[in-house]
N, C-alpha and C positions, 0 to 999 in steps of 0.2 A: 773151793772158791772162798775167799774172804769174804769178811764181812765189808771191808771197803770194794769191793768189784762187785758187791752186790745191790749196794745204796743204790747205784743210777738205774741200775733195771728198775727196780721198784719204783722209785718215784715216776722212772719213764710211764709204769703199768696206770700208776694214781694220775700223771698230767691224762693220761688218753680215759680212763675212767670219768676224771672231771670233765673233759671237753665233752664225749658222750651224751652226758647227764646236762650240762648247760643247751647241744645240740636235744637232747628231747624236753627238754623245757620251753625252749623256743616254738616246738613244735607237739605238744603233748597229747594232741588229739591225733596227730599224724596227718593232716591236711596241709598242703602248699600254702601257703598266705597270698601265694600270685593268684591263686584261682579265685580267690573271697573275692576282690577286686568286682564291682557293680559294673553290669553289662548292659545290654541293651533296653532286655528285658524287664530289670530291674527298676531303669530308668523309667520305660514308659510308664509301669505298675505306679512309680513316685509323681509323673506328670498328671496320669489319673487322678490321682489322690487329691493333689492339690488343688486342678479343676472343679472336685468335688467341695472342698472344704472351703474354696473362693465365694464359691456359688451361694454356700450356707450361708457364708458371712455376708453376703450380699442382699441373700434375704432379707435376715435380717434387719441389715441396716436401713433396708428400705421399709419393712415396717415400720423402725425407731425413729427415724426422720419423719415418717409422715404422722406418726403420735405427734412427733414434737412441733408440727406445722400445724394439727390441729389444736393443739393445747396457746400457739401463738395468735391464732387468728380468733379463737375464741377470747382469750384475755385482751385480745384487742378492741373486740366488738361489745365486753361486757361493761354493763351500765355503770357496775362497781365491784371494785376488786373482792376476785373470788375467797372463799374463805370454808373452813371443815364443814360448813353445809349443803357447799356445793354439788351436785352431785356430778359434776361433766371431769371437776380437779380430783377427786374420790377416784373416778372411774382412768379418767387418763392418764394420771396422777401413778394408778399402781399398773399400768401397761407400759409406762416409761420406764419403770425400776425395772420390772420384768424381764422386757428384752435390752434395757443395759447391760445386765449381768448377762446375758446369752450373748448377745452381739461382742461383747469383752473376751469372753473364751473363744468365741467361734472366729475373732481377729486372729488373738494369739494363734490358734490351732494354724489357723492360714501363713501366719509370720514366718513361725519354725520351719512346716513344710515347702515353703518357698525358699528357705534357706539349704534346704536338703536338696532341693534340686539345684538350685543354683550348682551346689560345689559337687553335685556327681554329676550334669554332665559338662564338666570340664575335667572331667576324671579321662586319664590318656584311654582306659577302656571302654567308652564309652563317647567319646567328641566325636572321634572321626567317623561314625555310625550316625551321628544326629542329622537325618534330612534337613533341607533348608525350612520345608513345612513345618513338621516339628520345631526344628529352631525357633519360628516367628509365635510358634504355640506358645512356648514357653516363657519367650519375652513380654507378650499382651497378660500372661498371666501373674509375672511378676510385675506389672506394673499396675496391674489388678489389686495385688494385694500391698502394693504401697500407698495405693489409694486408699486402700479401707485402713491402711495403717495411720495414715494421716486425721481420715474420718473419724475412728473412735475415738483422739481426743475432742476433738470439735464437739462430737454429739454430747461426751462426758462433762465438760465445760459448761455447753448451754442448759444439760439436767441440773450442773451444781449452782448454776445464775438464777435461772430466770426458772425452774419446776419445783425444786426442794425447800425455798423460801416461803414459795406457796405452802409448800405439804409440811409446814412445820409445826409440831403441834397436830397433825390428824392422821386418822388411820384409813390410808388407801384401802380399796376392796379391790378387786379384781370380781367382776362380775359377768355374765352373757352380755358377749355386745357385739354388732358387727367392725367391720374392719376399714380400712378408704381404702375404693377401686385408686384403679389409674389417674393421672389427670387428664386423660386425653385418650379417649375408649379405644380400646384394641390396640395400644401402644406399650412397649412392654418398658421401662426404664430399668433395668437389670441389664447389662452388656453381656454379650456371649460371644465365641467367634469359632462356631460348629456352624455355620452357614447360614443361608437364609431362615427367617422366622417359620416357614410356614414347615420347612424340611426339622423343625426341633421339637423336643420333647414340651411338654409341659411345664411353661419356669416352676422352681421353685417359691413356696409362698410360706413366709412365715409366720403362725398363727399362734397363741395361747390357748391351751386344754387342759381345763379345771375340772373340780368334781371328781374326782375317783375312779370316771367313764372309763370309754374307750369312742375312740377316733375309726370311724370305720367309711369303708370297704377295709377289713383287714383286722378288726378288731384291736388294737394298737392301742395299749393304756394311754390314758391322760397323764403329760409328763412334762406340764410347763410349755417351754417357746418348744415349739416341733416343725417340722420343715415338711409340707403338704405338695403333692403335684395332683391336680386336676380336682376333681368334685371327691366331696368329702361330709362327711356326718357325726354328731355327737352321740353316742350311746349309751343309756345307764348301764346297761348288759352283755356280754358279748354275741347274744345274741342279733347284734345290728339292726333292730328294727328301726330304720329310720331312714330318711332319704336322701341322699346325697347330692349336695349342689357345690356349685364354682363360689368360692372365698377369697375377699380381700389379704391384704396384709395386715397384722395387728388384727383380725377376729380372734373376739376370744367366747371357744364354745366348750359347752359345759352345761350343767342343769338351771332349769330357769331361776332357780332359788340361790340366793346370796353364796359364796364359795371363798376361801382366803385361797392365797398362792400356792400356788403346785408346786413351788421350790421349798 
């Protein structure tokens, strides 16, 4: 056989060698790519998530709002504008920074994962499976979290107007202090849509825990803004001796003695 009759087998050998090797590149773990494809399962696990991470951020904001309602009603009603000796702008003052910065992240977190869901379930693997209940889940939820998306500028806006001009020039404390109930007892202002009030969990309550402690039933370090369901206590020890009772939003618990930020 010559050399020229033997050129095209060769290269035939090298194109089918190349295609090969481009065919296991595509696939180099050896799994189908149709199967990765997000299912049903998948889906609900992502709807979960975001439920969860709505609810944080809802907390939340509902602490930061009602700091920032108290910090307005106060500056309304004082005789003369407050100033680094006050001690109501000191205390309220470093609870608004506080869960600025938590309400900020805990939006974000909520943004992304509404986004995640949004574009899988319109994934062809996973639409035609979406009950219509589910369906209306996930629309009350994204519109959940467009709300708080709107909200965190607002709240950010009214800290950088009307809170930081105050606190300029002094050093907030974060210290023990209770939290504002409801405005209107046994009324929950947090939106849900798992059924009636009395058929649900315990809202979510977002608190501040300073000092080093722990947060118990559960022994749970002190770690900044934390997301509390039902009665709760501050602990120097993990030993828990302490008693636990039902907390507003924005309490901030911790030992009775002076504490800077948990963050």
């Amino acid at each position: 056989m010559s050399l020229r009759s033997v050129a095209p087998v060769v290269a035939g050998i090298l194109a089918a060698i190349l295609a090969a090797d481009t065919a296991g590149a595509a696939r180099s773990d050896g799994i189908d790519a149709s199967i990765l494809a997000p299912g049903l399962v998948q889906a609900n696990q992502a709807i979960a998530r975001l439920q969860r991470l709505t609810e944080e951020a809802e907390a939340i904001g509902t602490a930061m709002f009602r700091v920032h309602n108290s910090i307005g009603e106060k500056r309304a009603f004082a005789a003369k504008p407050p100033d680094c000796k006050t001690d109501w702008l000191l205390d309220l003052g470093a609870r608004s920074r506080e869960l600025g910065r938590a309400f900020r992240d805990a939006v974000q977190s909520a943004r992304v994962q509404a986004r995640r869901v949004e574009n899988m379930t319109v994934e062809p693997t996973v639409a035609p499976l979406v009950d219509p209940e589910t369906n209306h889940k996930v629309t009350t939820l994204l519109e959940r979290v467009d709300n708080l998306v709107r909200g965190y500028p607002e709240a950010s806006t009214w800290q950088q107007r009307y809170v930081e001009p105050l606190l300029k020039g002094c050093e907030p404390e974060l210290v023990k202090g209770t939290g504002f109930p409801d405005p209107v007892p046994g009324v929950d202002d947090r939106k849900g849509d798992d059924g009636p009030a009395s058929a649900k969990k315990a809202p979510l309550v977002a608190v501040i825990a300073i000092g080093g402690g722990f947060l118990c039933p559960g022994a749970v370090p002190a770690a900044g803004v934390m997301l509390v369901s039902g009665s709760i206590c501050y602990s120097d020890s993990e030993a828990c001796d302490c008693e636990p009772s039902a907390v507003s939003p924005a309490t901030v618990l911790g030992p009775e003695a002076k504490a800077g930020s948990a963050n």
